[in-house]
PyMOL CGO cylinders between C-alpha atoms (Angstrom):
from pymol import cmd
from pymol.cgo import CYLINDER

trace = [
    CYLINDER, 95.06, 99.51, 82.42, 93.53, 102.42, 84.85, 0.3, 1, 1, 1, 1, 1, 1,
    CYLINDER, 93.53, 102.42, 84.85, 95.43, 103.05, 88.07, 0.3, 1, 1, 1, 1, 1, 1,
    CYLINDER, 95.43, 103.05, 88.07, 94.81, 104.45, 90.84, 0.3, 1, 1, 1, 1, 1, 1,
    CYLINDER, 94.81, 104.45, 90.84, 96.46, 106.33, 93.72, 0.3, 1, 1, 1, 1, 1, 1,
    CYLINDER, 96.46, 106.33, 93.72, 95.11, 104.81, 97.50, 0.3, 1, 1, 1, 1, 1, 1,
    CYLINDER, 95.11, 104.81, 97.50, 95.59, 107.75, 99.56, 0.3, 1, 1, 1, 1, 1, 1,
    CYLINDER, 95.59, 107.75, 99.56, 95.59, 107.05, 103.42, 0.3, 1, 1, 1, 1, 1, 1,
    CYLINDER, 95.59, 107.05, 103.42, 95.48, 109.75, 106.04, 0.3, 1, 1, 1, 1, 1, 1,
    CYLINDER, 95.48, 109.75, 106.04, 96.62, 107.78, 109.35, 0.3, 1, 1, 1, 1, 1, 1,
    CYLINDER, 96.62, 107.78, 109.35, 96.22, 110.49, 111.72, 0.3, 1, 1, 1, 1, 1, 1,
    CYLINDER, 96.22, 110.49, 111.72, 93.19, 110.62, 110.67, 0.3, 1, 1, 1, 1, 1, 1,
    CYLINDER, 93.19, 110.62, 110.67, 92.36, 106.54, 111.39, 0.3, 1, 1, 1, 1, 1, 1,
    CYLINDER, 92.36, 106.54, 111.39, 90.66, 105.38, 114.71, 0.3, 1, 1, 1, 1, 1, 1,
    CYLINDER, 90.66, 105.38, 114.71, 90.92, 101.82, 113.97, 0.3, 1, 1, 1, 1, 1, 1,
    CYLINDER, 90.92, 101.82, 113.97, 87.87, 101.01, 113.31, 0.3, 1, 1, 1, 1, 1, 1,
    CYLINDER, 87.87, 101.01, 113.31, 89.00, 98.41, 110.64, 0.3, 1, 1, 1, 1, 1, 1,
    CYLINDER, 89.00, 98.41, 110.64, 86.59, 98.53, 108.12, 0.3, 1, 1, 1, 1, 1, 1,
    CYLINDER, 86.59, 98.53, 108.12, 88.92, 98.55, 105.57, 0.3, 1, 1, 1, 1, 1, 1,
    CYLINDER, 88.92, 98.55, 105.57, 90.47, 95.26, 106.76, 0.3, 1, 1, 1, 1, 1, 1,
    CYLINDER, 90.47, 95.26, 106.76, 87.84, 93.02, 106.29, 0.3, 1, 1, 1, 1, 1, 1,
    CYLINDER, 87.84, 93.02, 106.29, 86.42, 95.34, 102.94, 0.3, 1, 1, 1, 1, 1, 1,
    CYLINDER, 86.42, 95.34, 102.94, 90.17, 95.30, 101.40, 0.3, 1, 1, 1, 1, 1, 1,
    CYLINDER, 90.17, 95.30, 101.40, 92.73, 92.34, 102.99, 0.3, 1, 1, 1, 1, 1, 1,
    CYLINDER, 92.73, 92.34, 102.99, 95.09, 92.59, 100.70, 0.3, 1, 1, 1, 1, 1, 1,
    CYLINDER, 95.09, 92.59, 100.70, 95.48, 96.28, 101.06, 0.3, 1, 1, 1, 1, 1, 1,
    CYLINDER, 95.48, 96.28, 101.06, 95.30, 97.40, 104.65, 0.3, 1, 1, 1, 1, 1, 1,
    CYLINDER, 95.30, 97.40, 104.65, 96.63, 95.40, 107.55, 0.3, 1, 1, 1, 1, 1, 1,
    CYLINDER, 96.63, 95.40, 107.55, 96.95, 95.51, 111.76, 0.3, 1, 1, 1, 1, 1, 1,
    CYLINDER, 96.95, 95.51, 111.76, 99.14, 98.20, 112.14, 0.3, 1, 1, 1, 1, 1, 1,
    CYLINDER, 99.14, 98.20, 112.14, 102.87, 96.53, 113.43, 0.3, 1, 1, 1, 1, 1, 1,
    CYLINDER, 102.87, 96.53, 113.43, 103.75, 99.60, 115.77, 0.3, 1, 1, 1, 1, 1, 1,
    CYLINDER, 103.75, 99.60, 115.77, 100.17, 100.63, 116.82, 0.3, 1, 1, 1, 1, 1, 1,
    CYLINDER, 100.17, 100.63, 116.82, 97.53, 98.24, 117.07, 0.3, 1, 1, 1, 1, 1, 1,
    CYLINDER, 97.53, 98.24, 117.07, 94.66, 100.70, 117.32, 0.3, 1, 1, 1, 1, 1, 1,
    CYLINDER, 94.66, 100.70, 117.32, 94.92, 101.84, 114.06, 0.3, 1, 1, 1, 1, 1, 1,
    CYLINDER, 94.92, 101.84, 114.06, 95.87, 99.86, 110.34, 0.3, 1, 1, 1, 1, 1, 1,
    CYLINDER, 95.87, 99.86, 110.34, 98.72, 100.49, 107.73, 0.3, 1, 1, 1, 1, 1, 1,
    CYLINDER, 98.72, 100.49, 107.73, 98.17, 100.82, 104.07, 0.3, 1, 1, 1, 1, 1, 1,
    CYLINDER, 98.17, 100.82, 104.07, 100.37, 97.54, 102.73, 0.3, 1, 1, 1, 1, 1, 1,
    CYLINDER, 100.37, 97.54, 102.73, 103.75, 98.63, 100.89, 0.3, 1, 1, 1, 1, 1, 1,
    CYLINDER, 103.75, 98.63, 100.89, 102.72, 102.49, 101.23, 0.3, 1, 1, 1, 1, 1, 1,
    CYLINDER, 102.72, 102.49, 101.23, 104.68, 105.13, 101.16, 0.3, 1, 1, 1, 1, 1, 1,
    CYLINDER, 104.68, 105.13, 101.16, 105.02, 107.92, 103.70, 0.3, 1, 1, 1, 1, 1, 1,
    CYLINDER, 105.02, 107.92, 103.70, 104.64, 111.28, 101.53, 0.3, 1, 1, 1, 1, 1, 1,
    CYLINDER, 104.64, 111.28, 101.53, 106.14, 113.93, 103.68, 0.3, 1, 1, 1, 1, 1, 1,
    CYLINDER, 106.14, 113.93, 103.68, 104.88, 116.79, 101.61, 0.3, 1, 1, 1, 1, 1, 1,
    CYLINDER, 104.88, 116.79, 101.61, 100.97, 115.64, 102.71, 0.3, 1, 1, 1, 1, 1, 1,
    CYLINDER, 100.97, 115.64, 102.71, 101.62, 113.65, 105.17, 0.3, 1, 1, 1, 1, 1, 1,
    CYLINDER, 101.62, 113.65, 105.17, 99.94, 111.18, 104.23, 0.3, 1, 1, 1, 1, 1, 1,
    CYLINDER, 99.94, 111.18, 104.23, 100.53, 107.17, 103.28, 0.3, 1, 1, 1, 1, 1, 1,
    CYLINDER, 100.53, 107.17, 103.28, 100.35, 106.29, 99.57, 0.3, 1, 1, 1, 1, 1, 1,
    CYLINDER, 100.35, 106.29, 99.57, 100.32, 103.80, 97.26, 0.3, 1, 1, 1, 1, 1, 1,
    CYLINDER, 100.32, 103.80, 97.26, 99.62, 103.01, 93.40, 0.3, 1, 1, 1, 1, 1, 1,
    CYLINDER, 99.62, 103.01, 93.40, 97.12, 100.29, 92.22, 0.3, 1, 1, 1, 1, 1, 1,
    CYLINDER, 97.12, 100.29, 92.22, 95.43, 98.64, 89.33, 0.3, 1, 1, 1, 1, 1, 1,
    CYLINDER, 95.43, 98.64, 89.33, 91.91, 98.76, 89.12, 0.3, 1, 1, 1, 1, 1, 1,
    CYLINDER, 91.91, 98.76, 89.12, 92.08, 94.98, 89.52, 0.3, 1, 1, 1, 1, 1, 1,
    CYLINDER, 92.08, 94.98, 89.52, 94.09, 95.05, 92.79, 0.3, 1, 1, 1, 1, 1, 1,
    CYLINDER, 94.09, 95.05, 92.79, 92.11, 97.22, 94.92, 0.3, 1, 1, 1, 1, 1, 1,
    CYLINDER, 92.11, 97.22, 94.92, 88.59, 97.39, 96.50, 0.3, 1, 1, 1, 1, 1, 1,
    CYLINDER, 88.59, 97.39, 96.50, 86.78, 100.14, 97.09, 0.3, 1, 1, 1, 1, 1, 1,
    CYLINDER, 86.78, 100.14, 97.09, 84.35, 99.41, 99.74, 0.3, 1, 1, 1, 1, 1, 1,
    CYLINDER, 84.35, 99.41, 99.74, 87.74, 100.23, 101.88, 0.3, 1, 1, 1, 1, 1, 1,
    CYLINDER, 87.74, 100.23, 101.88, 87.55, 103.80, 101.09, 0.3, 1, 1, 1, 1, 1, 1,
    CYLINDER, 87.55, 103.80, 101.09, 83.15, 103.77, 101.16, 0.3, 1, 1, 1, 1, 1, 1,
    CYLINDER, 83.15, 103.77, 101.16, 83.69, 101.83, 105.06, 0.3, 1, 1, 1, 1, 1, 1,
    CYLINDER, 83.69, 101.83, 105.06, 85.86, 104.07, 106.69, 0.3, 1, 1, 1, 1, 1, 1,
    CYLINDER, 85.86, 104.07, 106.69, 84.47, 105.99, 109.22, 0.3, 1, 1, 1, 1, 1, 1,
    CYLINDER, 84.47, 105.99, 109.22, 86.45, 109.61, 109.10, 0.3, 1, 1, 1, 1, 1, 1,
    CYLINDER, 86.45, 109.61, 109.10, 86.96, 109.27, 105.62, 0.3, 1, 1, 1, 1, 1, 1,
    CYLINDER, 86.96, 109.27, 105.62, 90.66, 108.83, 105.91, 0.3, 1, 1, 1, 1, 1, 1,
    CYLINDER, 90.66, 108.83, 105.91, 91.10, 106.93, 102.94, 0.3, 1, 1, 1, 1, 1, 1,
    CYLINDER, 91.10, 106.93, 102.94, 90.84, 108.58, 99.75, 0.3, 1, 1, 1, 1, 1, 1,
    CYLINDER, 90.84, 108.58, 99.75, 91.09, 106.66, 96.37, 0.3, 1, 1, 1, 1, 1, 1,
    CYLINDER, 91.09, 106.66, 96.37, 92.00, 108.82, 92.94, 0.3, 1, 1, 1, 1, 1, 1,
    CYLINDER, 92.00, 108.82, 92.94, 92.00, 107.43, 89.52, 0.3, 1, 1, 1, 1, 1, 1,
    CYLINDER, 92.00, 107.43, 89.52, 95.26, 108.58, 87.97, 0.3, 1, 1, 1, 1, 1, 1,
    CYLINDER, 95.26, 108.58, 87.97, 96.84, 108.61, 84.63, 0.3, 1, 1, 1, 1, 1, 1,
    CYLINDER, 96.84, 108.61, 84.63, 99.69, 106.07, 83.35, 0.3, 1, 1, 1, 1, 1, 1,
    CYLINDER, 99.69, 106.07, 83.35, 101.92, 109.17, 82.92, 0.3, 1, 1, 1, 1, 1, 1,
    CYLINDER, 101.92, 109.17, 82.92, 100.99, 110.28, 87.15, 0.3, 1, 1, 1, 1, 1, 1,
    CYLINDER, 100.99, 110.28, 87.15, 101.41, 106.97, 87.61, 0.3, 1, 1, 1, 1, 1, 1,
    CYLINDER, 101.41, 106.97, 87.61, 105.24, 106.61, 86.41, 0.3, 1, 1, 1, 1, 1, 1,
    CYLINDER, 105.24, 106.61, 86.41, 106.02, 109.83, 88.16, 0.3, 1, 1, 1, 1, 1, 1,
    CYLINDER, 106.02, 109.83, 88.16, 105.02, 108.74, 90.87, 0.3, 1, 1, 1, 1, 1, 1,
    CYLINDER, 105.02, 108.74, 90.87, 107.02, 105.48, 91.13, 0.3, 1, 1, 1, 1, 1, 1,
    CYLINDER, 107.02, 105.48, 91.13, 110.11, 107.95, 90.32, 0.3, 1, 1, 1, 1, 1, 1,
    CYLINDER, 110.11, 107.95, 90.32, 109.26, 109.93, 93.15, 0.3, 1, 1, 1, 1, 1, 1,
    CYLINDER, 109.26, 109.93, 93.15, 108.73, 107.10, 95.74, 0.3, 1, 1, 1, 1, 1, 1,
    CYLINDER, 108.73, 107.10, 95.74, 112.20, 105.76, 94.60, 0.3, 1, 1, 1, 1, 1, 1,
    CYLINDER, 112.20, 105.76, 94.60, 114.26, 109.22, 95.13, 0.3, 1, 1, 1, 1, 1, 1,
    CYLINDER, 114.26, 109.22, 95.13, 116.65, 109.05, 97.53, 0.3, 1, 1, 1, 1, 1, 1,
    CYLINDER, 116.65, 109.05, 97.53, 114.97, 111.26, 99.79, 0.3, 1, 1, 1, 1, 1, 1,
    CYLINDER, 114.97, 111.26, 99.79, 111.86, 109.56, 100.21, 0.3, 1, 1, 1, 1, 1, 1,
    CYLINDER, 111.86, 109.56, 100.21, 113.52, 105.99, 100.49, 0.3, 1, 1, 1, 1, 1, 1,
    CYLINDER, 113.52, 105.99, 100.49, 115.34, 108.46, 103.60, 0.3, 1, 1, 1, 1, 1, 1,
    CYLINDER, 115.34, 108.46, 103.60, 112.33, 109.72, 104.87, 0.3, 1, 1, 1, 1, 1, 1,
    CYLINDER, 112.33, 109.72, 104.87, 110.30, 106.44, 105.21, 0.3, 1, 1, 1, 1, 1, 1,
    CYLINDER, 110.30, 106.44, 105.21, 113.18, 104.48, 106.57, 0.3, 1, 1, 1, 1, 1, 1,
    CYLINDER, 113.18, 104.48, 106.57, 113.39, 106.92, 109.51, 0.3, 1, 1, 1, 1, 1, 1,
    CYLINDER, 113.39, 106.92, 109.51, 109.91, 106.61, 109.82, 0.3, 1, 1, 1, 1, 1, 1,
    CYLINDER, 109.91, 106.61, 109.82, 110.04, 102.93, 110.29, 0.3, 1, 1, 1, 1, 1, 1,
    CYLINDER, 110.04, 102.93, 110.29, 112.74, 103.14, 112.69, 0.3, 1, 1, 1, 1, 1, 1,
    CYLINDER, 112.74, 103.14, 112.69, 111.48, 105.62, 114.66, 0.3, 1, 1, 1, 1, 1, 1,
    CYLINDER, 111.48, 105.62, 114.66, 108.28, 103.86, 114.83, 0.3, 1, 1, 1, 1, 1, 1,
    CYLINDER, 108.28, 103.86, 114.83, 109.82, 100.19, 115.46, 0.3, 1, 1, 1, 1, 1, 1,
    CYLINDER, 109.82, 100.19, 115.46, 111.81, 102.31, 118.55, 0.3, 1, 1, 1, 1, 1, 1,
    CYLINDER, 111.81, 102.31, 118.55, 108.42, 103.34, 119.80, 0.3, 1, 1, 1, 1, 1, 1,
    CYLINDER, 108.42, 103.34, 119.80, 107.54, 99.89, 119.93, 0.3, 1, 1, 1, 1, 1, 1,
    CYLINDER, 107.54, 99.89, 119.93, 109.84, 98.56, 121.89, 0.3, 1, 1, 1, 1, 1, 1,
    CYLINDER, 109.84, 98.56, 121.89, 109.98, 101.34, 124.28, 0.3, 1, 1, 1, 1, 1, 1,
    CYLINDER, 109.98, 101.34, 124.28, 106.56, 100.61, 125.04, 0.3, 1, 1, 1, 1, 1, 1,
    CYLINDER, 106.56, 100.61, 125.04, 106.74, 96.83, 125.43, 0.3, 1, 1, 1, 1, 1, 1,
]
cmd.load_cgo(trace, "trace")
């Protein structure tokens, strides 16, 4: 089956939402910023900078990526061999690190501002 790499540049996003209502089950209200949106389940790549994620062809649409505004979503068709390296890589050690300071950081933000 094809995959495909959803690659999501949030400091890029103004929130326009487009890829909400193109893409539900993908992109969501952001929980610690609600002017902007969250790719669902991705994972912060500190390298780029950017949100990712990995996707069947059957689990994706693409009118997210065609809708948005400041073209801050990129989608990549990727091999089954990028693929599997990629799930390694999101699983490391230092990248489960790196996004669960990122969440915490962000969830402190939160509540400082509430």
């Amino acid at each position: 089956m094809t995959k495909f790499k959803i690659i999501f540049d949030k400091e890029a996003c103004i929130g326009a939402f487009y890829c909400i209502s193109a893409d539900p089950k993908n992109w969501i209200n952001a929980p610690y910023d609600n002017r902007k949106v969250d790719l669902r389940h991705g994972v912060f790549n500190p390298d780029t900078k950017k949100f990712e994620k990995i996707v069947e062809e059957s689990e994706f649409q693409q009118e997210a990526e065609a809708t948005c505004p400041v073209l801050a979503i990129r989608i990549v068709e990727i091999s089954e061999e990028e693929a599997m390296e990629w799930q390694e890589w999101a699983m490391s050690e230092e990248v489960q690190r790196v996004n669960k300071e990122l969440h915490e950081n962000l969830a402190q933000k939160s509540r400082e501002q509430q």
